[in-house]
Wavefront OBJ file of the C-alpha trace (Angstrom):
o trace
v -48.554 151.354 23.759
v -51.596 149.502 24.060
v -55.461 151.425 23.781
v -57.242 151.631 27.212
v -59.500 148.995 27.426
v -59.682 148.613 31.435
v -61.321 151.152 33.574
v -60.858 151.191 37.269
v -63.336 153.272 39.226
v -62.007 153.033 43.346
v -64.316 153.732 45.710
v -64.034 154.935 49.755
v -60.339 154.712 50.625
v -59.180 153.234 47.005
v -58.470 156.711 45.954
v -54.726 155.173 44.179
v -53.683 152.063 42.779
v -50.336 150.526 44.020
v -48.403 148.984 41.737
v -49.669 151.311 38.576
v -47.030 153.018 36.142
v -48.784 156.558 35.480
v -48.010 157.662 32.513
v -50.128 160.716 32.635
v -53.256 162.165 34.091
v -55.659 163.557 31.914
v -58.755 165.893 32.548
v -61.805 165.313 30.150
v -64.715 167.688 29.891
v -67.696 165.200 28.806
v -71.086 167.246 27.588
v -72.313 165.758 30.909
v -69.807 168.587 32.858
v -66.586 167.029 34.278
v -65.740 163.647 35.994
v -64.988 163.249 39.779
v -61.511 163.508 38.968
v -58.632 163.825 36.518
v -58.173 160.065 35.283
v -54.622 158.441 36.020
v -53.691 156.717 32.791
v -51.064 154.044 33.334
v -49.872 150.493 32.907
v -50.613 148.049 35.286
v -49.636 144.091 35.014
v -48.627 144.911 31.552
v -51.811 146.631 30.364
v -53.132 150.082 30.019
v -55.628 151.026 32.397
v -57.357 154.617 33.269
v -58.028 154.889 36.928
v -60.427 157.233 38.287
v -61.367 157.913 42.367
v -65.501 157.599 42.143
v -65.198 160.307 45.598
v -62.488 162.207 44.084
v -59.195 162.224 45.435
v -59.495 162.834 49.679
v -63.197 162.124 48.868
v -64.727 165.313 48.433
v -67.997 164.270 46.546
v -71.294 162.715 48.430
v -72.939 159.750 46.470
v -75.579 161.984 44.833
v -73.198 164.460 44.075
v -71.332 162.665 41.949
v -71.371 163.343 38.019
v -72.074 159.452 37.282
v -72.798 160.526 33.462
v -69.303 162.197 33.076
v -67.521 159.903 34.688
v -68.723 156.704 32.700
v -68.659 159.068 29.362
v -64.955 159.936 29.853
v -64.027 156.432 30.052
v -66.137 155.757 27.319
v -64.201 159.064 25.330
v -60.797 157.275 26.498
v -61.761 153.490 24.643
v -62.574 151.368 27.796
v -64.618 148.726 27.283
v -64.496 146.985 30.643
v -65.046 148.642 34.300
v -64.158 147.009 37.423
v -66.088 148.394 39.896
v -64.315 148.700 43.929
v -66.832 150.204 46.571
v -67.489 149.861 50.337
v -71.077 147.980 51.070
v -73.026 146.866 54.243
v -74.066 142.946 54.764
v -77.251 141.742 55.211
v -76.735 138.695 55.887
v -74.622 137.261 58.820
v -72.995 135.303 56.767
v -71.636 138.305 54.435
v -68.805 139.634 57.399
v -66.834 142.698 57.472
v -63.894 142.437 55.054
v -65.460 139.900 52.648
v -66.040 140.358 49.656
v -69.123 139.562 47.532
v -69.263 140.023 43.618
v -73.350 140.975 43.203
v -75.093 140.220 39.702
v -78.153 142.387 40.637
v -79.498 145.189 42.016
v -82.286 147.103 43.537
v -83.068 150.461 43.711
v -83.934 153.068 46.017
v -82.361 156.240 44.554
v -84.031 159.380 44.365
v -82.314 162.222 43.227
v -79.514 161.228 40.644
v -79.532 161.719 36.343
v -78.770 158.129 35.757
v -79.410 158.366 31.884
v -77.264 159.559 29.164
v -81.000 159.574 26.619
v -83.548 162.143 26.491
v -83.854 165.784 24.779
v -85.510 163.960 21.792
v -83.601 160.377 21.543
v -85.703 157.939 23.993
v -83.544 154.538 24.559
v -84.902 151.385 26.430
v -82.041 149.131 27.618
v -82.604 145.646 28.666
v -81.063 145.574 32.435
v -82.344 142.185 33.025
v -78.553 140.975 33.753
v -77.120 144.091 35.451
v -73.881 142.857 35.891
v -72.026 141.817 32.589
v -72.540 137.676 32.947
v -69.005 136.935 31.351
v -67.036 139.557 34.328
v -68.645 137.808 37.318
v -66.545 134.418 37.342
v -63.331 136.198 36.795
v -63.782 138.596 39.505
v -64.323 135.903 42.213
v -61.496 134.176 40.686
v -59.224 136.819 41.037
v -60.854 137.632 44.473
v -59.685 134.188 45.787
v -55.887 134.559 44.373
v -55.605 137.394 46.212
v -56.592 135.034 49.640
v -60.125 136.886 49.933
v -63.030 135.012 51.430
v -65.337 135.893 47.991
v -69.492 135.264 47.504
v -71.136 134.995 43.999
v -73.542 136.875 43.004
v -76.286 138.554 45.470
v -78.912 141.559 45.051
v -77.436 145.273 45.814
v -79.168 147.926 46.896
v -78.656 150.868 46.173
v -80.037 153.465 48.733
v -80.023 157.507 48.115
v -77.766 158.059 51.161
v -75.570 159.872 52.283
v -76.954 158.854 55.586
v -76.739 154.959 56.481
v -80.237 153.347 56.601
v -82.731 153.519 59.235
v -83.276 150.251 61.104
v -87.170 149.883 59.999
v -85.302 150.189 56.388
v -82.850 147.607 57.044
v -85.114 144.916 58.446
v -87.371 145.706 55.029
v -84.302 145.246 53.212
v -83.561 142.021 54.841
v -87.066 140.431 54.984
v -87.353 140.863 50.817
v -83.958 138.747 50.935
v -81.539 141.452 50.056
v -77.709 140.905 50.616
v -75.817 143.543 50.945
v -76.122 147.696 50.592
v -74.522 150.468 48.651
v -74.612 154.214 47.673
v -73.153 154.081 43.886
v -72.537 150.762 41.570
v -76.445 150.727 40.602
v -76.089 154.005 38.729
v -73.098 153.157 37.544
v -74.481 150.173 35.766
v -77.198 151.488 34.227
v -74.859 153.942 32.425
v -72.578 151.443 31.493
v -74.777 149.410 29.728
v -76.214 152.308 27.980
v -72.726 153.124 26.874
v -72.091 149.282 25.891
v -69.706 148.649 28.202
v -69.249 146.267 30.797
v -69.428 146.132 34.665
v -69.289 144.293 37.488
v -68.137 145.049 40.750
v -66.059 144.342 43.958
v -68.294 145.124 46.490
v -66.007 145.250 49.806
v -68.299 144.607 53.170
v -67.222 146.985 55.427
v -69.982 146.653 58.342
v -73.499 145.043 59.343
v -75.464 148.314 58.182
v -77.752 148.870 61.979
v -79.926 145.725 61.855
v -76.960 143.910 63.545
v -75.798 144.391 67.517
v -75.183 148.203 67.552
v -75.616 151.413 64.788
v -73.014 151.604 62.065
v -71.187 154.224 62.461
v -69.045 156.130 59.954
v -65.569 155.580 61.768
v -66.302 152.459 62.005
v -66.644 152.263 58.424
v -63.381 154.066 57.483
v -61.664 151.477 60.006
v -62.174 148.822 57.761
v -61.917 150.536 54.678
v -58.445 151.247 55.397
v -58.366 147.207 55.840
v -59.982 146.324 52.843
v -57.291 148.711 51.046
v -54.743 146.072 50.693
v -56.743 143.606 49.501
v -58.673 145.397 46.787
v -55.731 146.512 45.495
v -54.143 143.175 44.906
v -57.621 141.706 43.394
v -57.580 144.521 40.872
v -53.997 143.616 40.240
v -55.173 139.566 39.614
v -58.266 140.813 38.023
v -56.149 143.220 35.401
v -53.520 140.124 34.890
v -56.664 138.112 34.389
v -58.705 139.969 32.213
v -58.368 139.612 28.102
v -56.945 143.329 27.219
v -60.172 143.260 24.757
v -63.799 141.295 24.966
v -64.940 138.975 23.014
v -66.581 140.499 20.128
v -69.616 138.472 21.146
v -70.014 139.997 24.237
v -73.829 141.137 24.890
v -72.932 144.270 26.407
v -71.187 145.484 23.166
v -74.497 145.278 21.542
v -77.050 146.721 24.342
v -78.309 149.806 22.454
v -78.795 147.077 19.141
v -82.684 147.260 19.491
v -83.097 149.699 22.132
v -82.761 153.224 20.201
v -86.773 153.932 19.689
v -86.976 157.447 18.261
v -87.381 157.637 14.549
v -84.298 158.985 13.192
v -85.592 161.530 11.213
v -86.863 163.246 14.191
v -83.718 162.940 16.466
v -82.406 166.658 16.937
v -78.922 167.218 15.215
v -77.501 168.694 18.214
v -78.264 164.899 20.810
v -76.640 163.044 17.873
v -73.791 165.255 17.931
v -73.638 165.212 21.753
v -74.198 161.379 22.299
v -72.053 160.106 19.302
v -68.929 158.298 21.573
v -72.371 156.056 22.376
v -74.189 155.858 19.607
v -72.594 157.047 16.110
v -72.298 153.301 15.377
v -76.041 153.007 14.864
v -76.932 156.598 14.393
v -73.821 158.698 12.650
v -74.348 162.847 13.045
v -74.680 163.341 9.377
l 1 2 3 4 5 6 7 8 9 10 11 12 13 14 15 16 17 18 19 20 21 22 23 24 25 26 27 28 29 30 31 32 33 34 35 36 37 38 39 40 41 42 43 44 45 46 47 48 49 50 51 52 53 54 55 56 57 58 59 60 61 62 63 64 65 66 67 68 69 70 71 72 73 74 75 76 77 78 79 80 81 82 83 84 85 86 87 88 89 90 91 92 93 94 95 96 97 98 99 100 101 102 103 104 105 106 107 108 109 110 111 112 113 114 115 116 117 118 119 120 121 122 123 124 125 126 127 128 129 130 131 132 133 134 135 136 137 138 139 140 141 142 143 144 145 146 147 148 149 150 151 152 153 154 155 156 157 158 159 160 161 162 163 164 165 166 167 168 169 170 171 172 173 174 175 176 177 178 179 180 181 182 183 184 185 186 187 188 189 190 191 192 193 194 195 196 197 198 199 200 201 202 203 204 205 206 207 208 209 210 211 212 213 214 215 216 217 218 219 220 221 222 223 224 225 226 227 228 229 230 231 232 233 234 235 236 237 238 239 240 241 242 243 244 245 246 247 248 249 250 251 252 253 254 255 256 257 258 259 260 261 262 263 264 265 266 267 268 269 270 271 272 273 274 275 276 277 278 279 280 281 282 283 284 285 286 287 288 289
């Protein structure tokens, strides 16, 4: 059997994949504390992939609750090199409608109260997230988007709010006026950690409603209605996507190399016990001993 290469992290309603062969589910402790979730290991369109519900399964976990650190460090513990990234967003923009898709290459953000590095505790790293979004991921996912008979849009800025309330209107109209496109809860963080991990992401971000700045207040139910919609389809775009995708990147890829220049402390002074704890991430530029 193939290594894991592809990671799958589903977000409100994609708490299963259709179509995957589990072969097992495996819980990782991560010296971050433990993921949202066991992660289902299995084969899908002929590849290994580990699967893991960003809300936990029957969405237990709020958007600052969630462990981001463990759960990018236990796919990182498990080999994958890739994520592909499903969550729910608002639109923006009235041309961004309620079960399109949009594939964002950047972000902004307005989080508050979330760990959203893996450095610190006497290793400082500065990563370069001038491209947020692996640049090689973003064609392929609206590729696969439109196999699957999606109405996909390329690229667009993300922000990602604190939540778990939806914004107020003032906030939306802000949003909107600095040309913003559509909003989130999660992928932001996610990214960061990625790239600090050298892997890459992108993401399928799912519109799901108008956020308030359009005809009437968003409304939660409202939300979940068209989850459940979007179900379907992100299911079968992570199917195209996985089919798609080369089981391993191209050993040129920039994400691979992100922490290259970007590991400032002098080594000498790095404590034994950070090395020992951050080594999945970076033993190949600073090994324990």
């Amino acid at each position: 059997m193939s290594e894991i290469r592809i990671g799958v992290i589903g977000g409100s309603g994609l708490y299963a994949m259709e179509g995957l062969k589990v072969i097992e589910e495996r819980r990782i402790e991560t010296p971050f504390g433990a993921p949202s979730d066991p992660y289902v290991i299995g084969e899908l369109e002929g590849k290994r992939i580990a699967f893991l519900p960003r809300h936990g399964r029957g969405h237990r976990l709020l958007p600052s609750e969630l462990n981001y650190r463990a759960n990018i460090f236990g796919l990182k513990l498990l080999g994958v090199e890739q994520i592909i990234s499903v969550s729910a967003v608002g639109s923006l923009k009235i041309e961004y409608k309620p079960t399109d898709i949009l594939v964002p290459d950047q972000f902004f953000d307005r989080t508050r109260h979330r760990a959203d590095t893996f450095f610190g505790d006497g290793l400082v790293a500065h990563v370069s997230l001038a491209k947020p979004v692996c640049p090689r991921l973003i064609d392929p996912f609206v590729a696969a988007a439109r196999a699957a008979g999606a109405t996909v849009h390329r690229g667009g800025t993300y922000v990602n709010m604190e939540g778990p309330q939806f914004s107020t209107r003032a906030e939306s109209e802000v949003y909107r006026s600095w040309g913003m496109d559509i909003i989130g809860m999660t992928n932001l963080t996610e990214a960061r950690l990625a790239r600090e991990a050298e892997m890459c992401y992108a993401s399928l971000s799912m519109i799901t409603d108008y956020d308030c700045w359009h005809e009437h207040d968003v409304t939660g139910q409202e939300v979940m209605e068209v989850v459940a919609q979007n179900v379907k389809m992100s299911q079968e775009v992570v199917r195209q996507l996985v089919r798609s995708l080369p089981a391993e990147r191209p050993a040129d890829c920039l994400c691979a190399r992100a922490l290259a220049e970007s590991l400032i402390t002098e080594r000498a002074l790095i404590p034994a016990e950070t090395k020992k704890k951050l080594q999945p991430i970076i033993g190949k530029y600073i090994p324990v001993g």
